[in-house]
PALUMSE-648785 format. One record per atom (N, C-alpha, C): residue number from 1; residue in three letters; atom name; y, x, z. Coordinates in pm, whole numbers, m for minus. Each point is the difference from the previous one (the first is absolute). Last residue first. Example, Ala and Ser with C-alpha at 12.3 -4.5 7.8 and 13.67 -1.06 7.14 Angstrom:
<rs>
(2, "SER", "N", (m225, 1285, 708)),
(2, "SER", "CA", (119, 82, 6)),
(2, "SER", "C", (109, m77, 73)),
(1, "ALA", "N", (m572, 29, m7)),
(1, "ALA", "CA", (119, m89, 0)),
(1, "ALA", "C", (120, 90, 0)),
</rs>
This chain:
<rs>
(58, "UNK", "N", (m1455, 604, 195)),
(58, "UNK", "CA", (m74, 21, m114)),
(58, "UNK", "C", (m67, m119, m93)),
(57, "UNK", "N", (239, 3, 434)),
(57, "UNK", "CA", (121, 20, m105)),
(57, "UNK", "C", (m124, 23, m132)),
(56, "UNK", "N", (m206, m29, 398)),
(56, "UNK", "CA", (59, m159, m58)),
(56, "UNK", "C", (80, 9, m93)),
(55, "UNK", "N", (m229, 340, 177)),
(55, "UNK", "CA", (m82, m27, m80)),
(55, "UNK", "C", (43, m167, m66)),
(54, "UNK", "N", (293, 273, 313)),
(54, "UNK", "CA", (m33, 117, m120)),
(54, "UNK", "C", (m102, m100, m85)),
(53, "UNK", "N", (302, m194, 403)),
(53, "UNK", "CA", (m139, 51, m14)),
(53, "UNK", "C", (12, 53, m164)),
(52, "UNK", "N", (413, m125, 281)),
(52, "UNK", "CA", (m41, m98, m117)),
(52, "UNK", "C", (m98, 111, 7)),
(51, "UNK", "N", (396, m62, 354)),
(51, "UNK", "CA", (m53, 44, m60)),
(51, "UNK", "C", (m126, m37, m77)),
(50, "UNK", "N", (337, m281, 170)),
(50, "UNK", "CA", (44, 169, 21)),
(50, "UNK", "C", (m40, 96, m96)),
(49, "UNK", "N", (18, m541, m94)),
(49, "UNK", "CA", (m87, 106, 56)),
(49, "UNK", "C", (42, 138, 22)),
(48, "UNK", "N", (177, m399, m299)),
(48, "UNK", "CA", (10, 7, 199)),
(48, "UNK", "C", (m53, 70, 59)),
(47, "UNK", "N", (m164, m61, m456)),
(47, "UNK", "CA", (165, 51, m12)),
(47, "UNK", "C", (67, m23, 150)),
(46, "UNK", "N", (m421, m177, m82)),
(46, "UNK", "CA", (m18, 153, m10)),
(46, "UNK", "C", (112, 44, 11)),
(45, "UNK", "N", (5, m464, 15)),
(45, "UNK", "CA", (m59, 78, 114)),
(45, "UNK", "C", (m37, 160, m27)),
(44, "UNK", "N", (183, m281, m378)),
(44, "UNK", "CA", (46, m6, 122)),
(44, "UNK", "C", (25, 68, 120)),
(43, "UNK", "N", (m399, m65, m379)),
(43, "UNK", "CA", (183, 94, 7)),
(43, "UNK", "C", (62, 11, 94)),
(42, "UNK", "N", (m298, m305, 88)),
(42, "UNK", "CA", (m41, 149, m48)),
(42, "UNK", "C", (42, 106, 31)),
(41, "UNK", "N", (131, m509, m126)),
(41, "UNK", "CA", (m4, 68, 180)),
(41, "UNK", "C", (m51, 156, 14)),
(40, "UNK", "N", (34, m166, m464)),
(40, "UNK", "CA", (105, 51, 68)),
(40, "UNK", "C", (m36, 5, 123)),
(39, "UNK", "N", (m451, 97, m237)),
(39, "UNK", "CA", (98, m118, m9)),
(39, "UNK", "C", (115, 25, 93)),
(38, "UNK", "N", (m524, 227, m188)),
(38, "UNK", "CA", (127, 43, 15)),
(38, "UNK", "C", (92, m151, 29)),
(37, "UNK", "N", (m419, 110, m146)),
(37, "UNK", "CA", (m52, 55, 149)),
(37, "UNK", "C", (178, m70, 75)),
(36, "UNK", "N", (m138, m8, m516)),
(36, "UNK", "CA", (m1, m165, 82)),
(36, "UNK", "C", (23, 39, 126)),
(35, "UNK", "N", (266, 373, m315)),
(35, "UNK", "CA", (m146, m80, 54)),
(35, "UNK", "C", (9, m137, 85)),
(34, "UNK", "N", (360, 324, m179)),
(34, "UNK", "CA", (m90, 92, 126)),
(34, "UNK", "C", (m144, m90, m36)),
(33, "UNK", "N", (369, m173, m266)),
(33, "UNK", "CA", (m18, 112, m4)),
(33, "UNK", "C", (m122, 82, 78)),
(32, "UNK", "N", (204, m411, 252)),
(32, "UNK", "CA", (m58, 2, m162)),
(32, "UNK", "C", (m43, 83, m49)),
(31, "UNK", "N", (261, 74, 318)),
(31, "UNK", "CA", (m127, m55, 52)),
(31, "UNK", "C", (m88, m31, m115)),
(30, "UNK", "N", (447, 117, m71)),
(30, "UNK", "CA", (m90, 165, 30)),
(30, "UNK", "C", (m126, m33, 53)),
(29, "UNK", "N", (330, m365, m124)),
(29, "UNK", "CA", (m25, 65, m145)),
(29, "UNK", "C", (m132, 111, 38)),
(28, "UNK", "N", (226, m260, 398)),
(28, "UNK", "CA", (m114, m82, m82)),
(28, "UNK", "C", (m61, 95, m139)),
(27, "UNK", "N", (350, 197, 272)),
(27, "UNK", "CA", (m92, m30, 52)),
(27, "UNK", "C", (m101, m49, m82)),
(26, "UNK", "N", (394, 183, m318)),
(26, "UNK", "CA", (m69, m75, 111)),
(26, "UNK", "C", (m115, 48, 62)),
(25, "UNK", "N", (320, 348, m268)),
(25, "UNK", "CA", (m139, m106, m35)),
(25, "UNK", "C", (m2, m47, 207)),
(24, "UNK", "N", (306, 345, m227)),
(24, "UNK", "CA", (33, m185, m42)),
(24, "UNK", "C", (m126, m41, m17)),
(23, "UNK", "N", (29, 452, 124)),
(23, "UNK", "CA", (m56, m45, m144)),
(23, "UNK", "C", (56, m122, m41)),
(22, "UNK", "N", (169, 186, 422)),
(22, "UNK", "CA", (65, 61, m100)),
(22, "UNK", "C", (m90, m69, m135)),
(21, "UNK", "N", (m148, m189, 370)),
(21, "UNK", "CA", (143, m63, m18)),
(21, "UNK", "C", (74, 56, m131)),
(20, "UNK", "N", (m427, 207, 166)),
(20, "UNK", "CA", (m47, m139, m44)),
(20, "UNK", "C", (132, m51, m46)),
(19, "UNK", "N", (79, 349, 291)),
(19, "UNK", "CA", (m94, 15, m123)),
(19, "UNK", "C", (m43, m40, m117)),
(18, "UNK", "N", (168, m135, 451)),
(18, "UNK", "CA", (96, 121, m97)),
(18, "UNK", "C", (m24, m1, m107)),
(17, "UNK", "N", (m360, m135, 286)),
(17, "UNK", "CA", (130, m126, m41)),
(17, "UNK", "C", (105, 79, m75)),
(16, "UNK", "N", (m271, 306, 217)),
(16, "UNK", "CA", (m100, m74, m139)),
(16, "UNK", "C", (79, m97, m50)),
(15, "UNK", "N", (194, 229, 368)),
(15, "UNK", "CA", (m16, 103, m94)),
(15, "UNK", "C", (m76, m127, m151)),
(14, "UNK", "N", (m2, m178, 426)),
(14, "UNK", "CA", (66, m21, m70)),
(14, "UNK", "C", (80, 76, m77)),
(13, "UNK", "N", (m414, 57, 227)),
(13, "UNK", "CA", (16, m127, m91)),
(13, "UNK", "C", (121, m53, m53)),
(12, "UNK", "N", (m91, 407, 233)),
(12, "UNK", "CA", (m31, 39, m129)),
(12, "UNK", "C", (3, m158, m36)),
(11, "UNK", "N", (331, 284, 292)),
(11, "UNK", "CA", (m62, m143, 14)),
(11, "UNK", "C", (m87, 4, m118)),
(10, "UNK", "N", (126, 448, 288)),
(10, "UNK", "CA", (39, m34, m131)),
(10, "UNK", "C", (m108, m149, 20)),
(9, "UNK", "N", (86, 336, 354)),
(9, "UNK", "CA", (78, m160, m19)),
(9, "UNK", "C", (m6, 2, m111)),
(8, "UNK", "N", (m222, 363, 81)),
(8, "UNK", "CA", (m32, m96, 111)),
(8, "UNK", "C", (72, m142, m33)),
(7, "UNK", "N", (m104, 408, m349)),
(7, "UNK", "CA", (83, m75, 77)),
(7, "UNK", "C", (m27, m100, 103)),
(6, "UNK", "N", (m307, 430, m228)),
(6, "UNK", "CA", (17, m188, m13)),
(6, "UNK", "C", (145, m14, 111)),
(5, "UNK", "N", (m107, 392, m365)),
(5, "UNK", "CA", (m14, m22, 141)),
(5, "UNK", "C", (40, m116, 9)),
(4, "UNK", "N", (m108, 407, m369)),
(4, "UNK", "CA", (8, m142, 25)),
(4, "UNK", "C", (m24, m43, 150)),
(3, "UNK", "N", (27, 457, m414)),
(3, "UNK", "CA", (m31, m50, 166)),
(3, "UNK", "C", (59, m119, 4)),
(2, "UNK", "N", (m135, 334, m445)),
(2, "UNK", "CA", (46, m89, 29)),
(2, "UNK", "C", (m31, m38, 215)),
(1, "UNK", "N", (m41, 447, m316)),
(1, "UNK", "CA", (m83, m96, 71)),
(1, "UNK", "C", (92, m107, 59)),
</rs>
C-alpha cells in the first residue's frame, strides 16, 4: 500500500515551471495548447502560486 504525504514547503507552481522548462515548452506554447481559456499571464500566475487547486491542474 503505497503512502503519500503532502510536504508543506513543496512550491507546486514552481514544481510546474520545472516542468514546463524540462519539456522546452514556452509560456506562450502551454497557453496555446490548453485552449482559448488559456494565455501566458496565466501561465505565469499559476507558476507563482504555492499552491495550485486539484481542478485547475486538471
Amino acid at each position: 500500500m503505497a503512502h503519500t504525504t503532502f510536504n508543506p514547503k513543496t512550491h507546486e507552481g514552481r514544481n510546474l515551471k520545472r516542468f514546463r522548462e524540462m519539456m522546452t515548452v514556452k509560456q506562450n506554447a502551454l497557453a496555446f495548447e490548453l485552449g482559448e481559456d488559456w494565455n501566458q499571464q496565466k501561465i505565469s500566475l499559476f507558476e507563482q502560486k504555492e499552491k495550485i487547486d486539484s481542478d485547475s491542474l486538471e
